[in-house]
ZAVEX-776918 format. One line per field, with one value per atom (N, C-alpha, C): y, x, z; atom name; residue number from 1; residue in one letter. Coordinates in nm, 3 decimals, decimal comma, padded with zeros to 5 digits. Example, Ala and Ser with C-alpha at 12.3 -4.5 7.8 and 13.67 -1.06 7.14 Angstrom:
Y <- [-00,569 -00,450 -00,330 -00,225 -00,106 00,003]
X <- [01,319 01,230 01,320 01,285 01,367 01,290]
Z <- [00,780 00,780 00,780 00,708 00,714 00,787]
atom <- [N CA C N CA C]
n <- [1 1 1 2 2 2]
res <- [a a a s s s]
This chain:
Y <- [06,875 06,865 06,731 06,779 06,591 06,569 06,419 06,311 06,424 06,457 06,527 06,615 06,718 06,823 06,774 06,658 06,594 06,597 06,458 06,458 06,558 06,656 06,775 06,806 06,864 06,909 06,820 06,679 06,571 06,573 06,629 06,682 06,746 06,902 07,013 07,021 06,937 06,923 06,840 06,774 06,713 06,818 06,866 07,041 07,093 07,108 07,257 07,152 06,988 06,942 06,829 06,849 06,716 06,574 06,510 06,331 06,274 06,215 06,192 06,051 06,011 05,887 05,903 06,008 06,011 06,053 05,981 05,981 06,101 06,164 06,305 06,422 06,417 06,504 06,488 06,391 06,357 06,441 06,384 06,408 06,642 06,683 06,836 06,896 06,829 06,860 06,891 06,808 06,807 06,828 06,948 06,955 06,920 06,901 06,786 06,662 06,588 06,456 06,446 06,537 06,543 06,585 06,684 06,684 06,620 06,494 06,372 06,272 06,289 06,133 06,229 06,302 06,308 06,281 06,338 06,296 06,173 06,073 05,960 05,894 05,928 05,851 05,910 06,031 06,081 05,993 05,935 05,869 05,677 05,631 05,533 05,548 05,635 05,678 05,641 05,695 05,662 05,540 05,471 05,335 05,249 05,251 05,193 05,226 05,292 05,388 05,285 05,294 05,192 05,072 05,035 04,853 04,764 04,857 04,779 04,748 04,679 04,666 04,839 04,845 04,919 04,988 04,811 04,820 04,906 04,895 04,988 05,084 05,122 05,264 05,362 05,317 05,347 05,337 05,253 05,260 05,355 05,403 05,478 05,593 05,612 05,777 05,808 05,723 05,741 05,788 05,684 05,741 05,884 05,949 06,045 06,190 06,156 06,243 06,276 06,120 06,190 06,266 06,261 06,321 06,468 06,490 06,590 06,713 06,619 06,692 06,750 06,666 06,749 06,790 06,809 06,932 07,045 07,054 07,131 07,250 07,139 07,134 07,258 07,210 07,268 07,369 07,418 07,581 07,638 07,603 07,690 07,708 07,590 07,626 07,466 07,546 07,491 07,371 07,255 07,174 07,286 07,301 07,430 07,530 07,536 07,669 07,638 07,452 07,379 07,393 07,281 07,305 07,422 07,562 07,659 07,690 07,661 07,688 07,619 07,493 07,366 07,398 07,476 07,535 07,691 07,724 07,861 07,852 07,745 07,706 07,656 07,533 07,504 07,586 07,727 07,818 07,883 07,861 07,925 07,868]
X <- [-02,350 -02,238 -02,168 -02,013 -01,996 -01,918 -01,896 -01,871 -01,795 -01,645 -01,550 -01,662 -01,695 -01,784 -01,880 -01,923 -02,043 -01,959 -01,850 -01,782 -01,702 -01,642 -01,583 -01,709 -01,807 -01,965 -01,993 -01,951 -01,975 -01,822 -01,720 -01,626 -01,634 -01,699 -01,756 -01,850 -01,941 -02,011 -01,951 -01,837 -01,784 -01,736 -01,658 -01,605 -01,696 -01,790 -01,914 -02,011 -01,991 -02,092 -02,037 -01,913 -01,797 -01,918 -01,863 -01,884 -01,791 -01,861 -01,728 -01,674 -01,561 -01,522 -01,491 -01,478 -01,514 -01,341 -01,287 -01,171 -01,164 -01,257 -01,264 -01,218 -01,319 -01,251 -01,168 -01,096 -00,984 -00,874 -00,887 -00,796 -00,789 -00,952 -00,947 -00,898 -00,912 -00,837 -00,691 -00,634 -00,441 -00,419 -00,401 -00,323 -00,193 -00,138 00,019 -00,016 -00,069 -00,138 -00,178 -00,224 -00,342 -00,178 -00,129 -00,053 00,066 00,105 00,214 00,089 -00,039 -00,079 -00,095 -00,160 -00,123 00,038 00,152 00,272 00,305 00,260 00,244 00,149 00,004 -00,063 00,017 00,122 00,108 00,257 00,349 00,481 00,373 00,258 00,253 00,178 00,130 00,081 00,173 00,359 00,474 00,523 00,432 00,545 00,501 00,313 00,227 00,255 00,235 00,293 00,446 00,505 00,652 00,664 00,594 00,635 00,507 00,346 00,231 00,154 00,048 -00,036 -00,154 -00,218 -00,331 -00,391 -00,461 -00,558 -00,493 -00,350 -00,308 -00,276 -00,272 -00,242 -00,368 -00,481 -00,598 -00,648 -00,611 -00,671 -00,562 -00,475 -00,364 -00,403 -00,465 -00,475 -00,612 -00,698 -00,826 -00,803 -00,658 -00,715 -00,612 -00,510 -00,450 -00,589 -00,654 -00,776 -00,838 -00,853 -00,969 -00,866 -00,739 -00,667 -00,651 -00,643 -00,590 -00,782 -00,843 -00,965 -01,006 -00,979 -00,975 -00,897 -00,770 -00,689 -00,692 -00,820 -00,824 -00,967 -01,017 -01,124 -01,101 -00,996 -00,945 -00,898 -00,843 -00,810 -00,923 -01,019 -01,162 -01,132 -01,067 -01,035 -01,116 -01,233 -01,300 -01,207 -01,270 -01,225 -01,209 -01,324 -01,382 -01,258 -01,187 -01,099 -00,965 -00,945 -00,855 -00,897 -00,994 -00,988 -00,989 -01,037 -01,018 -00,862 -00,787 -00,644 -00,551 -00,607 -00,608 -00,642 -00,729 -00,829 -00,699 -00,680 -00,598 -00,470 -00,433 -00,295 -00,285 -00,431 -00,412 -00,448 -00,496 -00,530 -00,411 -00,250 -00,173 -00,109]
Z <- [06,780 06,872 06,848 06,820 06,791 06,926 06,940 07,057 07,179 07,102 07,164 07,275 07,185 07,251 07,390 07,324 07,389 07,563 07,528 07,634 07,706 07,651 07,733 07,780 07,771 07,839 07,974 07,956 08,037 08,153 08,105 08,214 08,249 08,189 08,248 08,347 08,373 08,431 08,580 08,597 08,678 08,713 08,657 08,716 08,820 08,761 08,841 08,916 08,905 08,980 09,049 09,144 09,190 09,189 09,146 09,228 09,252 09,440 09,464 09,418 09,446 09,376 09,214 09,165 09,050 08,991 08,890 08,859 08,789 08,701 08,669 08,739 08,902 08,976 09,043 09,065 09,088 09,048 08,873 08,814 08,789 08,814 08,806 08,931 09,058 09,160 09,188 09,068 09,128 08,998 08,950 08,848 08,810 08,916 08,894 08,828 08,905 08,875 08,701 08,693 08,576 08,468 08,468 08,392 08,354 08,497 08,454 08,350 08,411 08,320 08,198 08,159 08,007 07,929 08,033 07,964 07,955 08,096 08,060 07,957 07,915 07,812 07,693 07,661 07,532 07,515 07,606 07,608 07,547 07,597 07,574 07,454 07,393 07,216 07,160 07,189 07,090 07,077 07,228 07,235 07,152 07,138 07,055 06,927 06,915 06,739 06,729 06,765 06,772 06,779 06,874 06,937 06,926 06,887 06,938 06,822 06,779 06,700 06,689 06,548 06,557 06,715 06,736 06,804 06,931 06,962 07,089 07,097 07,001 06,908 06,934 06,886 06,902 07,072 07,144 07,274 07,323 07,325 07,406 07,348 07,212 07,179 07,224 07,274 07,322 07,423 07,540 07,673 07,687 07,542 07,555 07,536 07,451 07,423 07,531 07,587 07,716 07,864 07,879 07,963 07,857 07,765 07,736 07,748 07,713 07,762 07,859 07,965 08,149 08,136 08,086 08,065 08,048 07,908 07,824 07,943 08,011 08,076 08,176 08,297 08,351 08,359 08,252 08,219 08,103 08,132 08,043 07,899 07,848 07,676 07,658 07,527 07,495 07,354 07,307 07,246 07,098 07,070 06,933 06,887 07,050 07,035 06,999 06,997 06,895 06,782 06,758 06,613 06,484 06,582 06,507 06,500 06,622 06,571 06,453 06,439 06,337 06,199 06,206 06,101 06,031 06,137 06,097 06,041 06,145 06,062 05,892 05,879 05,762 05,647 05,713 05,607 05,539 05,640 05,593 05,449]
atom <- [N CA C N CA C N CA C N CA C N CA C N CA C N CA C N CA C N CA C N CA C N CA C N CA C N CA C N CA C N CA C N CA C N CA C N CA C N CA C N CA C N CA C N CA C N CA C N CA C N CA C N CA C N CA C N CA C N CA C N CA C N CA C N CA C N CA C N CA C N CA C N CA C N CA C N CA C N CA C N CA C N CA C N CA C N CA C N CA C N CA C N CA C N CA C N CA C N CA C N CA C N CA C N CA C N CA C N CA C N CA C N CA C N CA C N CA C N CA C N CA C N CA C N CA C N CA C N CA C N CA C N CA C N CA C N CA C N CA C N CA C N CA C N CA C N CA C N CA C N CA C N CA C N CA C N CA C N CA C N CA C N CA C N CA C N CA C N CA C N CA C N CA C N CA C N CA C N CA C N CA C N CA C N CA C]
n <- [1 1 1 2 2 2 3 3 3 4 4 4 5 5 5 6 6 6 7 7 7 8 8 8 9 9 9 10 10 10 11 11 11 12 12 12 13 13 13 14 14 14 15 15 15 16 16 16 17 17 17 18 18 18 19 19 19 20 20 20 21 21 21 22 22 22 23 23 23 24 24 24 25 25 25 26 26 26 27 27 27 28 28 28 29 29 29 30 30 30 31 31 31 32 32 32 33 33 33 34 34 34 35 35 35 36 36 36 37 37 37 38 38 38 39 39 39 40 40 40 41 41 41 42 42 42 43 43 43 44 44 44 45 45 45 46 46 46 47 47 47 48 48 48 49 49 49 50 50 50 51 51 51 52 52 52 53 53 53 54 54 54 55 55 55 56 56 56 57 57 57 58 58 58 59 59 59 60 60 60 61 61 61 62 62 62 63 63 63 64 64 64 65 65 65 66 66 66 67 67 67 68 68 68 69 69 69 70 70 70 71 71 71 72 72 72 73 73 73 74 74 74 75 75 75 76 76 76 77 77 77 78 78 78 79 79 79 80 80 80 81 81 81 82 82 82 83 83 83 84 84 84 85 85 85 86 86 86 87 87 87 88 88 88 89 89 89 90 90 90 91 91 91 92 92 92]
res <- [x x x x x x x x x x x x x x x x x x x x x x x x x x x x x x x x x x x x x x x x x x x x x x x x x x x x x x x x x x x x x x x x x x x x x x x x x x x x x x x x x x x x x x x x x x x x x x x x x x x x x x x x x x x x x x x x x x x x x x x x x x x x x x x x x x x x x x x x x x x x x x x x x x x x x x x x x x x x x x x x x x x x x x x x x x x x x x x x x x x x x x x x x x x x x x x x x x x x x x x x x x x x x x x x x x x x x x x x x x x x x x x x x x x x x x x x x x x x x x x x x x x x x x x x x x x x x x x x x x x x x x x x x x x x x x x x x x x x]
């Protein structure tokens, strides 16, 4: 199982097992919420990519990964069921 997996399992589990205080379920509770901050982390990916060094580049696509994960979380599509689409495309 690599990291990705590891951690969607570790949001999944926030899903089916709330804690409270927990910015996870927070964020699986309000799907409004959850779907401005990914547009917001995926707007500060471009700004970094544009205006920032590496290193912010890399921390903004980390915290776009991990929002797009409770995303992904949230509507029962597994990470796997990307990369096979990733996989299909590049077969064309």
């Amino acid at each position: 199982m690599s990291f990705i997996e590891d951690l969607q399992a570790l949001i999944h589990d926030r899903k089916v097992n709330p804690k409270e205080d927990s910015y996870t379920n927070a964020l699986l509770e309000d799907q409004e919420e959850l779907v401005k901050k990914v547009g917001e982390e995926a707007i500060e990916v471009v700004l970094a990519a544009l205006q920032e060094g590496p290193a912010r580049l890399v921390s903004e696509t980390a915290d776009l990964f991990y929002h797009m994960l409770v995303l992904l979380t949230a509507h029962d599509i597994q990470w796997e069921e990307v990369i096979e689409e990733l996989r299909r495309r590049h077969q064309k």
